[in-house]
KEVEX-384697 format. One record per residue (C-alpha): residue in three letters; x, y, z. Coordinates in steps of 0.05 Angstrom, whole numbers, padded with zeros to 5 digits, always signed. Layout:
N
ALAXYZ;...
***
This chain:
622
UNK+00000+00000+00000;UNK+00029+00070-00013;UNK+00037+00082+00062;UNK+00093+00050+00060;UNK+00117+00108+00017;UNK+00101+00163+00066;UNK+00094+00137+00138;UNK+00152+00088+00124;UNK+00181+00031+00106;UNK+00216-00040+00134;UNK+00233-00127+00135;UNK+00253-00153+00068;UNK+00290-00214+00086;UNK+00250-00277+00101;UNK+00207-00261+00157;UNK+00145-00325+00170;UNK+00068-00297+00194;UNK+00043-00297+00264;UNK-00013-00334+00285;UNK-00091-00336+00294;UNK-00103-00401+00303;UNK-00076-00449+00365;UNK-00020-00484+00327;UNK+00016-00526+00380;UNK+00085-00523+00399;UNK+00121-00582+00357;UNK+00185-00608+00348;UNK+00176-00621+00275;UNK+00158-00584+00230;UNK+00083-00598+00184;UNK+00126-00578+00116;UNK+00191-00580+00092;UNK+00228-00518+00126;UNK+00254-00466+00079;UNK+00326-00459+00058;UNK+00345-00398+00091;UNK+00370-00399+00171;UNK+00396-00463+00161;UNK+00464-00479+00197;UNK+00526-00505+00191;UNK+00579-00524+00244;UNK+00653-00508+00249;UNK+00708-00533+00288;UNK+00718-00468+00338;UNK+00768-00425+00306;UNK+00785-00356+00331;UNK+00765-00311+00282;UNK+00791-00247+00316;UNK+00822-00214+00380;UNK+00834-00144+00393;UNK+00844-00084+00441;UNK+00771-00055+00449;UNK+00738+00002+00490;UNK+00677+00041+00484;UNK+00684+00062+00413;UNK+00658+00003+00375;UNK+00702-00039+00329;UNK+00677-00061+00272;UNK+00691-00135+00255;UNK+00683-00167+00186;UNK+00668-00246+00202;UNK+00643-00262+00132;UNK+00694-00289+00089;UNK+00735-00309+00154;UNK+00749-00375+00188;UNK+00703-00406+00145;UNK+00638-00363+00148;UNK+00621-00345+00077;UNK+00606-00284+00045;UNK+00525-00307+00047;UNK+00525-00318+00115;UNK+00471-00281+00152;UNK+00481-00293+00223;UNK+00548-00324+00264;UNK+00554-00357+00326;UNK+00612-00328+00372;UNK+00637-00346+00434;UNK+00657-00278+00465;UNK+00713-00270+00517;UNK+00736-00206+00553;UNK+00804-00206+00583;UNK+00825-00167+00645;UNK+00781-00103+00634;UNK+00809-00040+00668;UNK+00740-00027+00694;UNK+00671-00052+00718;UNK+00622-00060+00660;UNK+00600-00094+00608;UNK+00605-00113+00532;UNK+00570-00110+00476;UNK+00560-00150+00415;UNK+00512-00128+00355;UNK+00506-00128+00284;UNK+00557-00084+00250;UNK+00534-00004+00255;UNK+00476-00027+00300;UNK+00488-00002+00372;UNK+00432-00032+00412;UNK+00439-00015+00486;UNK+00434-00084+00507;UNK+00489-00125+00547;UNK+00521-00186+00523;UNK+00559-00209+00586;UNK+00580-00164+00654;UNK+00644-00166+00685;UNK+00685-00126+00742;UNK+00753-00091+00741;UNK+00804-00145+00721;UNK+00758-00214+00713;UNK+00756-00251+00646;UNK+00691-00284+00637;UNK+00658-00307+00564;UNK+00590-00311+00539;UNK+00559-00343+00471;UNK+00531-00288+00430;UNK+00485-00303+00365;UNK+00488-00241+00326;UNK+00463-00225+00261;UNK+00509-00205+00200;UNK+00509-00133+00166;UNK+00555-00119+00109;UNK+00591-00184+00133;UNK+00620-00158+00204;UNK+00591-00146+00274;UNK+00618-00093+00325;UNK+00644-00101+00390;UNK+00650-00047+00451;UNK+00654-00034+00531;UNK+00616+00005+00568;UNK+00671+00025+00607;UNK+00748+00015+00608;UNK+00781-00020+00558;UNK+00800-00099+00546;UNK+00825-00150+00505;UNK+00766-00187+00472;UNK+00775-00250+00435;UNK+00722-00281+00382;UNK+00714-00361+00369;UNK+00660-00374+00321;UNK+00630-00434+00317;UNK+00584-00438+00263;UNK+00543-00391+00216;UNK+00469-00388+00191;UNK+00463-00380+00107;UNK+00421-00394+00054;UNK+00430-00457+00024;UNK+00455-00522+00054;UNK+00454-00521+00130;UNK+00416-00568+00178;UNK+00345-00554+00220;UNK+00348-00535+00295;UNK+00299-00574+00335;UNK+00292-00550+00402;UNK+00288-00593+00463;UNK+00267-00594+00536;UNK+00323-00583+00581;UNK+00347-00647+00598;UNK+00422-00660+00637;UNK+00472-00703+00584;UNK+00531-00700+00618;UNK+00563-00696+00688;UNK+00622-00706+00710;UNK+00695-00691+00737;UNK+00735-00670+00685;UNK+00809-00654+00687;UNK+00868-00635+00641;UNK+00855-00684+00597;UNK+00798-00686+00546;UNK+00736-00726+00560;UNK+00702-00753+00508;UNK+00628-00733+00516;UNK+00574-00780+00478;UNK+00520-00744+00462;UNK+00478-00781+00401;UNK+00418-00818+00435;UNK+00421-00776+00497;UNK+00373-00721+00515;UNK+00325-00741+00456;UNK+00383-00724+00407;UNK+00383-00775+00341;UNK+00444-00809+00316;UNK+00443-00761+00257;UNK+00457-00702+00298;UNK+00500-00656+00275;UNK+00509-00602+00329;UNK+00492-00583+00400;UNK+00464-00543+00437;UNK+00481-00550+00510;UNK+00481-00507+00576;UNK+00551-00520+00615;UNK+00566-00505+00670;UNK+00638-00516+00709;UNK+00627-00534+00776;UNK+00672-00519+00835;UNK+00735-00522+00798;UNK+00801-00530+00836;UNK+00841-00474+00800;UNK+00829-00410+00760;UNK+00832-00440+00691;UNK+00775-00442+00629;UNK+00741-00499+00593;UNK+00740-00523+00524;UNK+00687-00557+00493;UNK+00699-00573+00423;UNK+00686-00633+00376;UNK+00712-00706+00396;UNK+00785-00713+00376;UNK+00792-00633+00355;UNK+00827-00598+00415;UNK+00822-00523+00391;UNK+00860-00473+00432;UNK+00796-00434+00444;UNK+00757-00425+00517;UNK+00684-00447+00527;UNK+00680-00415+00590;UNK+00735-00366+00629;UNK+00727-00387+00705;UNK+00762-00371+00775;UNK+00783-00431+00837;UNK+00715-00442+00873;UNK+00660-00398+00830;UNK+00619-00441+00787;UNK+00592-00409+00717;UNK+00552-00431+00663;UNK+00560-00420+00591;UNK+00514-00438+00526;UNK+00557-00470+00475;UNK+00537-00498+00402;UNK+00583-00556+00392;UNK+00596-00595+00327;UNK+00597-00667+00336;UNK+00638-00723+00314;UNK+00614-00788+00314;UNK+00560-00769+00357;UNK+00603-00737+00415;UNK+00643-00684+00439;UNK+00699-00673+00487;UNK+00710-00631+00545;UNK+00773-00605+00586;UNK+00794-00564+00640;UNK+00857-00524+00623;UNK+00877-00529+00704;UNK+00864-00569+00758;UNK+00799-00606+00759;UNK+00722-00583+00761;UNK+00655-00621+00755;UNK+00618-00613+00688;UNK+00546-00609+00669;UNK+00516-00607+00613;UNK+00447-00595+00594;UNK+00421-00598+00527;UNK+00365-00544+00490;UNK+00365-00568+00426;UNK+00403-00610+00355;UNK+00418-00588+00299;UNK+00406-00643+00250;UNK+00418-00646+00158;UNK+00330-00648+00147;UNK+00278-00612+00123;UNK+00244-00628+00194;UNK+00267-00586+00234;UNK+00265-00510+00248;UNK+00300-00449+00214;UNK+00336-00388+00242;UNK+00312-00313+00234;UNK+00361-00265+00272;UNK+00346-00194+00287;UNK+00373-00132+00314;UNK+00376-00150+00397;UNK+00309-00123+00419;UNK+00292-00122+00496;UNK+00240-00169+00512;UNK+00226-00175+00580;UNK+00251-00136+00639;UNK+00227-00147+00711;UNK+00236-00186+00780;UNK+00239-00266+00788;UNK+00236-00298+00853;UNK+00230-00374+00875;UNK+00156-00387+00845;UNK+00160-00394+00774;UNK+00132-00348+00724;UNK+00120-00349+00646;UNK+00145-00297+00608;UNK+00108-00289+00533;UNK+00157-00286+00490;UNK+00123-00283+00418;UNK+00077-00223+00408;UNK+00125-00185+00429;UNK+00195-00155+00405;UNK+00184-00174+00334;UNK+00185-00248+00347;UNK+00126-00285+00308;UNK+00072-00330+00346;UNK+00096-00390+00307;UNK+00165-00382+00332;UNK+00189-00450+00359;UNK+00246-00424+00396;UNK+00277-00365+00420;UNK+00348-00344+00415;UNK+00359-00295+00474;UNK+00412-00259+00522;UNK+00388-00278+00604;UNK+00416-00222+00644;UNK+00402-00231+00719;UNK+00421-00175+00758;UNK+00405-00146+00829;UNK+00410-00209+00860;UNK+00395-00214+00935;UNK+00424-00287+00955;UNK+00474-00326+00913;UNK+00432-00384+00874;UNK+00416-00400+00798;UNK+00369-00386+00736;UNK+00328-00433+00708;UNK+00300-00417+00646;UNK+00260-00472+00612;UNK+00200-00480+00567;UNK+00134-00464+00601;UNK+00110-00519+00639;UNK+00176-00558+00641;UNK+00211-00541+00714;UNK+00266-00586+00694;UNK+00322-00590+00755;UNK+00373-00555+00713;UNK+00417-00489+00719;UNK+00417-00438+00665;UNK+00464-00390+00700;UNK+00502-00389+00766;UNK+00507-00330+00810;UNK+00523-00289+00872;UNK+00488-00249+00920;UNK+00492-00175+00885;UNK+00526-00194+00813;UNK+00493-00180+00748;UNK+00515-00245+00705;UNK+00487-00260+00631;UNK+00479-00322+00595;UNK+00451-00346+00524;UNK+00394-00384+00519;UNK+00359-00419+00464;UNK+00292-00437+00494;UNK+00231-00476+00466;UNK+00175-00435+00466;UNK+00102-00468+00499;UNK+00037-00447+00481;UNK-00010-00410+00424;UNK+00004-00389+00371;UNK-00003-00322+00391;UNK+00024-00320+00457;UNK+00084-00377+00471;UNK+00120-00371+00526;UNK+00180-00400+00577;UNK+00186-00411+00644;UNK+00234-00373+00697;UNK+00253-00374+00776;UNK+00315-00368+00812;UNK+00332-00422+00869;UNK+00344-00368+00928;UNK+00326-00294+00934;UNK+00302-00256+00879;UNK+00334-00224+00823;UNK+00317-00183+00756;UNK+00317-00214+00693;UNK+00323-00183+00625;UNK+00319-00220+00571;UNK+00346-00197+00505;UNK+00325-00239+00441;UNK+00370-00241+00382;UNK+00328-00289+00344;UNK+00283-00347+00335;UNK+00267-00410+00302;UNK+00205-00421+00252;UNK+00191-00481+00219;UNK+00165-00503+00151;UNK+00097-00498+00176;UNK+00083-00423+00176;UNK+00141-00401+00126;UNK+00173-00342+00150;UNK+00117-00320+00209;UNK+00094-00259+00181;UNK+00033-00242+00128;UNK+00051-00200+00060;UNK+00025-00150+00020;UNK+00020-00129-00049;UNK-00004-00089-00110;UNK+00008-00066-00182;UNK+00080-00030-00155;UNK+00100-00113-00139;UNK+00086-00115-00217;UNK+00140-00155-00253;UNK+00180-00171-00190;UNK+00198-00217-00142;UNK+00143-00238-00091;UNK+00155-00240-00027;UNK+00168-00317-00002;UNK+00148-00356+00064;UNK+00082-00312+00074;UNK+00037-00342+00119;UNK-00013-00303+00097;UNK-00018-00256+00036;UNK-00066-00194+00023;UNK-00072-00173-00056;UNK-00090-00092-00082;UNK-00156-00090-00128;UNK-00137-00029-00155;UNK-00082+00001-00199;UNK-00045+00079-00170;UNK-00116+00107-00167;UNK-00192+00084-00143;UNK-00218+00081-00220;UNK-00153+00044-00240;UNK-00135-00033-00236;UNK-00084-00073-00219;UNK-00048-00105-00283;UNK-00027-00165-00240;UNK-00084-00183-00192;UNK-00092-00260-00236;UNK-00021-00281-00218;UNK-00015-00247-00145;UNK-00084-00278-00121;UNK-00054-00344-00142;UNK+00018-00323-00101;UNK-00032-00305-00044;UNK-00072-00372-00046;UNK-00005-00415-00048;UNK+00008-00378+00021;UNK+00047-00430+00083;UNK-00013-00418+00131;UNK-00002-00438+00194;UNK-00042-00378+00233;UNK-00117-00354+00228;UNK-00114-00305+00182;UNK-00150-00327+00110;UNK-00095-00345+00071;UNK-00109-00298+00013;UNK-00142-00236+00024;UNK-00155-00171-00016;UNK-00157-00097-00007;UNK-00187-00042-00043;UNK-00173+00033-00054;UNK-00219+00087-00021;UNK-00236+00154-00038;UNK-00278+00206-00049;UNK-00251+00267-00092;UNK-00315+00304-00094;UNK-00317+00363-00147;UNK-00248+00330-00164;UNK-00279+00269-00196;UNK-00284+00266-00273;UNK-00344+00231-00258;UNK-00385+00233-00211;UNK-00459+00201-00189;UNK-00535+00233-00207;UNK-00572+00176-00189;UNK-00588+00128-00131;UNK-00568+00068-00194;UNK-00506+00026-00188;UNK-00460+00014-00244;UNK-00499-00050-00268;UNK-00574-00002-00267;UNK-00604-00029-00215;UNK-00625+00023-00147;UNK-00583+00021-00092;UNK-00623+00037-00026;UNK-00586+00105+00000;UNK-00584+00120+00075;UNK-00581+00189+00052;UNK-00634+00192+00002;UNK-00634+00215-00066;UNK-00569+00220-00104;UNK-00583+00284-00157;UNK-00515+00305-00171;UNK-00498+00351-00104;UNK-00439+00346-00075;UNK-00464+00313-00010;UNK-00479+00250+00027;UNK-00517+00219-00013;UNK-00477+00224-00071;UNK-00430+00209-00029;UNK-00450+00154-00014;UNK-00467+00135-00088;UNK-00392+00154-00112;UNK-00369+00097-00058;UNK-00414+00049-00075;UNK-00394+00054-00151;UNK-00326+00042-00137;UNK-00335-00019-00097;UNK-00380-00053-00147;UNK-00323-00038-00193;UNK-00274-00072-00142;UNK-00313-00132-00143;UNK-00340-00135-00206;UNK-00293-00109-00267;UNK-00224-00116-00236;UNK-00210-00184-00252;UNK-00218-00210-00179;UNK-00226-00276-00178;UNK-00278-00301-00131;UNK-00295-00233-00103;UNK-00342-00261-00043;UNK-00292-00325-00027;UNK-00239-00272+00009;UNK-00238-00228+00069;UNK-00243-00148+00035;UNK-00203-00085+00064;UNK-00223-00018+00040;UNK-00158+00025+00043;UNK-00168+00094+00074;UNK-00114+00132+00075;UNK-00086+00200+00042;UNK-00042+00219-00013;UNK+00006+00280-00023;UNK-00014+00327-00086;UNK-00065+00285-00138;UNK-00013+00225-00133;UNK-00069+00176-00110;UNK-00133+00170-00062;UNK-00163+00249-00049;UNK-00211+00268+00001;UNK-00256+00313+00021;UNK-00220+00368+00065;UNK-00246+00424+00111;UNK-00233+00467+00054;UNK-00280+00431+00015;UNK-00348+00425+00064;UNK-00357+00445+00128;UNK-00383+00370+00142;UNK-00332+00334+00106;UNK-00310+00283+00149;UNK-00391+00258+00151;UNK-00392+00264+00077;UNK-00325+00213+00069;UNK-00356+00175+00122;UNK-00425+00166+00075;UNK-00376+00147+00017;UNK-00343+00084+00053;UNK-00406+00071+00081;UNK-00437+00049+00006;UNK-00364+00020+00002;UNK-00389-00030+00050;UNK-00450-00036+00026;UNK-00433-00053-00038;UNK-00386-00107-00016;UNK-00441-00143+00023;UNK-00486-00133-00036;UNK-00429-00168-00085;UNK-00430-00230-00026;UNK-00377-00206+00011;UNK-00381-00225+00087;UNK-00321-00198+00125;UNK-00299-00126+00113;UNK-00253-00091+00149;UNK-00215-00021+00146;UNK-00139-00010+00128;UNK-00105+00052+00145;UNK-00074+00090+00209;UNK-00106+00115+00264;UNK-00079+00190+00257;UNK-00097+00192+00168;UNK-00168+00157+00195;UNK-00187+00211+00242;UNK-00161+00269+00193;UNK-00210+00231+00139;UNK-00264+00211+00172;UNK-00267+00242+00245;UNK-00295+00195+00292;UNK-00336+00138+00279;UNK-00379+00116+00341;UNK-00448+00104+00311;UNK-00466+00072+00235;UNK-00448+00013+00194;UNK-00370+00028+00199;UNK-00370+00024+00279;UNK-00337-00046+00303;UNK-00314-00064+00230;UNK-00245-00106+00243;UNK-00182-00059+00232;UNK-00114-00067+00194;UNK-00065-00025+00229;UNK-00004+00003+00195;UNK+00057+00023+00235;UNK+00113+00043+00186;UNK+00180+00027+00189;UNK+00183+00024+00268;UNK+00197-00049+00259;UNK+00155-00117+00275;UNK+00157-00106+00343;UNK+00119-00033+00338;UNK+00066-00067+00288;UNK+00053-00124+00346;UNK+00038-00071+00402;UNK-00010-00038+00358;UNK-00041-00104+00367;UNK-00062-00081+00427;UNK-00082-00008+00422;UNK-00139-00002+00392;UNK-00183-00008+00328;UNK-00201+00047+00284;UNK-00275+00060+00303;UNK-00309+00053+00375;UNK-00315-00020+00380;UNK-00269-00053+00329;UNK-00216-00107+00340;UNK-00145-00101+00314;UNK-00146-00160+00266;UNK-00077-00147+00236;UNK-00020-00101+00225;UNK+00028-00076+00176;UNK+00098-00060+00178;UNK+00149-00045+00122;UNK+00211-00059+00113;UNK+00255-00054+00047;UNK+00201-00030+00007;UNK+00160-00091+00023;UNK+00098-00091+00066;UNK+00091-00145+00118;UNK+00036-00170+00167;UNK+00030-00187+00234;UNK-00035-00228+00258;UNK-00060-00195+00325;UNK-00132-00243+00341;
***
């Protein structure tokens, strides 16, 4: 919709549609999963290490250590050594500076943290918030297009424990956990427990003993870490680089070489959940909100507990599933971060996980970098389009798609509608949104029009019944009203729509700048304008019902709405279902307009729009 021209734009990509319907959690996917986000594993190389402070550095990954130039996320274990100052560091994409912490530390203490962070122009950045210190980057696998193998997340289940030395232990992990033989990556919490000496631990692939640190930890503090190990023959190994420590492991998900499983989608960090967490357990939603889809299978996130008031541990699990596992380790008053990659338990618009601490209370924040969709719902997120998609590349994965009627103006119409309702109808589903839906433009021009109603008969002869009595020509409701209806009829009669009354209708209200599309009645033009544009969509609607149409709803935003049509409490309009659009502000803007309101007293959000790279996309809000 031209909106996107004027109040913004935003996600190109391959974003999947949120959810109406209750689509159950699963752990495979109900189609093949798309090509994109798909993963492959590397032996853990160090790709980088460097003198930083708190002007970012810019790192270019892609093309290194063997992430390739199509890679669109990487997965980075992230150490800071010997900071000369209390704070914290962050990891984001390159020229993105999200204020968002990837792992605390004090004056002087090395300490790590796994960090999934999205790709721009190849390279990520890296900076303190305070001091300066050597940081060193190991990645361990990337996310492309192409090749790669399915994530299937898991309940948190313990693998591995142990006491592990100097000496690598090999660690089976095929058949364990619910992982299958034809695993081909990990993904498992570990934590080093009470070691014996200050020292760090490497977990790496069985038989390849990288120099690279897991996990950075000090004589008597145990401290968790996420890592994402590729396996060989089914296992990996474990070491100590000093003295001894017990080892757990505890596994959230496999990465596996099928169509089964899930795909990745990563994002700029986005905060999505900041507040306390005692011992009683509480769900936090996680999709909804902060751009992450209600078909999302699993979260990729940042847990930062902080303000602690006893020293305990995190658990963060899938909702429902208290398993007796640690996600992070900490101590009364420290602030401590760990990544998780959580299943996510519910609806399909509102799936959530699980979190308590075992003493005190503390306050979590939990950053998400990403999630997991599978084949079921494509990407997670609606589409759509119009005559400017004309002769190019539709947008793939749509769960949902909504098709333009019309061409740049009301009487115009769209060149492409045969071959876009058939892109719409081969939609992935997966929510409660019609798969194929179609909008029309609105207007009323007035003394603009080049032509313009003198009767109360529609396009086709026959008399319309008019709320506002006889149409003779005026410039006023009724003909108002007339000049609506006429245009609809056209909609749904001689614009090539197939099907008119199978599909849910929009009627597009919103204004143009100069004659370059939909004009309205002003102030300037009638004192009671805003009744007269209201009488116009009014036969709209009525002639939609009268072409068989049974669910009609009203596209536009809430500020162009009011400045059309003033405010609609009473008549046929009131409590029609609205399409919200937000912009560019991003998926996470277009989901809280979810909940703020439809566009006439009454009315339910139904959906919402975002844009992003010229593309409009949809977010399902019932």
């Amino acid at each position: 919709m031209r909106l996107q021209h004027r109040i913004a734009l935003v996600l190109a990509a391959v974003v999947v549609a949120t959810g109406f319907a209750a689509v159950g959690p699963s752990t495979t996917a109900n189609a093949a999963a798309p090509t994109t986000g798909r993963y492959t594993p590397l032996d853990t190389t160090r790709v980088w290490s460097g003198a930083v402070g708190t002007t970012a550095r810019v790192v270019t990954i892609a093309g290194s250590a063997g992430v390739p130039s199509t890679a669109t996320a990487v997965v980075v274990n992230v150490e800071v050594e010997k900071p000369t100052a209390a704070g914290y560091v962050r990891v984001t994409p390159r020229g993105v500076d999200a204020r968002v912490a990837t792992q605390e530390f004090s004056a002087r203490q090395t300490i790590s943290n796994l960090a999934t962070v999205r790709l721009a122009k190849g390279g990520i950045q890296v900076k303190l918030s305070a001091g300066s210190g050597t940081v060193y980057l190991d990645v361990s696998g990337y996310y492309g297009n192409g090749s790669g193998a399915t994530y299937t997340p898991l309940d948190a289940v313990r693998v591995f424990q142990k006491k592990v030395g100097t000496s690598a232990v090999r660690v089976p992990l095929a058949g364990r956990g619910g992982i299958p033989s034809n695993a081909t990556a990990v993904a498992v919490n570990t934590e080093v427990g009470t070691p014996t000496s200050d020292g760090y631990v490497r977990v790496t692939p069985a038989g390849k003993d990288a120099v690279v640190a897991a996990q950075v930890f000090t004589r008597g503090t145990t401290i968790s870490n996420l890592v994402i190990v590729k396996l060989n023959g089914g296992a990996a190994q474990v070491k100590v680089s000093r003295g001894t420590a017990t080892i757990f492991m505890d596994v959230a998900g496999y990465y596996a070489n099928t169509s089964s499983g899930s795909v990745f989608v990563p994002m700029d960090t986005v905060r999505a959940y900041a507040g306390p967490v005692t011992t009683t357990a509480r769900t936090v939603r996680l999709t909804g909100t902060a751009g992450v889809p209600g078909t999302a299978t699993a979260v990729v996130a940042n847990a930062e507990t902080e303000r602690t008031t006893a020293a305990g541990y995190l658990r963060l699990t899938p909702s429902g599933q208290d398993a007796q596992v640690a996600t992070q380790v900490f101590g009364a008053r420290q602030a401590v971060s760990n990544l998780v990659m959580s299943k996510v338990v519910g609806s399909s618009t509102d799936r959530r996980v699980q979190v308590k601490v075992s003493r005190g209370s503390a306050v979590l924040d939990l950053d998400v970098a990403g999630y997991f969709v599978d084949g079921s719902s494509g990407t997670g997120f609606g589409a759509d389009v119009s005559w400017p998609q004309c002769g190019k590349a539709l947008p793939t994965g749509a769960a949902f798609g909504v098709v333009g009627a019309n061409g740049n103006l009301v009487n115009e119409s769209n060149p492409c509608i045969a071959a876009q309702q058939t892109w719409a109808a081969g939609s992935a589903g997966g929510t409660n949104q019609p798969k194929a839906q179609l909008y029309m433009l609105a207007a009323n021009p007035g003394k603009r029009a080049s032509v313009w109603p003198k009767t109360n008969l529609d396009p086709a002869g026959k008399t319309v019944t008019n709320p506002y009595n006889k149409c003779t020509g005026g410039y006023d409701a009724g003909c108002s009203y007339m000049y609506g209806y006429a245009r609809a009829y056209e909609a749904a009669h001689t614009r090539s729509v197939a099907t008119p009354a199978a599909f849910r209708w929009w009627i597009d209200v919103e204004t143009a700048p100069g004659d370059n599309g939909p004009t309205w009645l002003k102030s300037t033009d009638a004192s009671n304008y805003a009744a007269q544009n209201r009488a116009d969509v009014e036969g709209m609607v009525a002639a939609l019902r009268a072409s068989g149409i049974k669910t009609i709803g009203i596209y536009s935003t809430k500020y162009q709405f009011s400045q059309i049509m003033g405010s609609v409490t009473t008549g046929p309009l009131r409590g029609l279902p609205s399409w919200i659009a937000v912009g560019e502000n991003g998926a996470a803007a277009a989901q809280a307009a979810c909940s703020a309101g439809g566009l006439t007293t009454g009315s339910q959000v139904a959906m919402t729009q975002f844009v992003k790279s010229n593309q409009d996309y949809n977010v399902s809000c019932v």
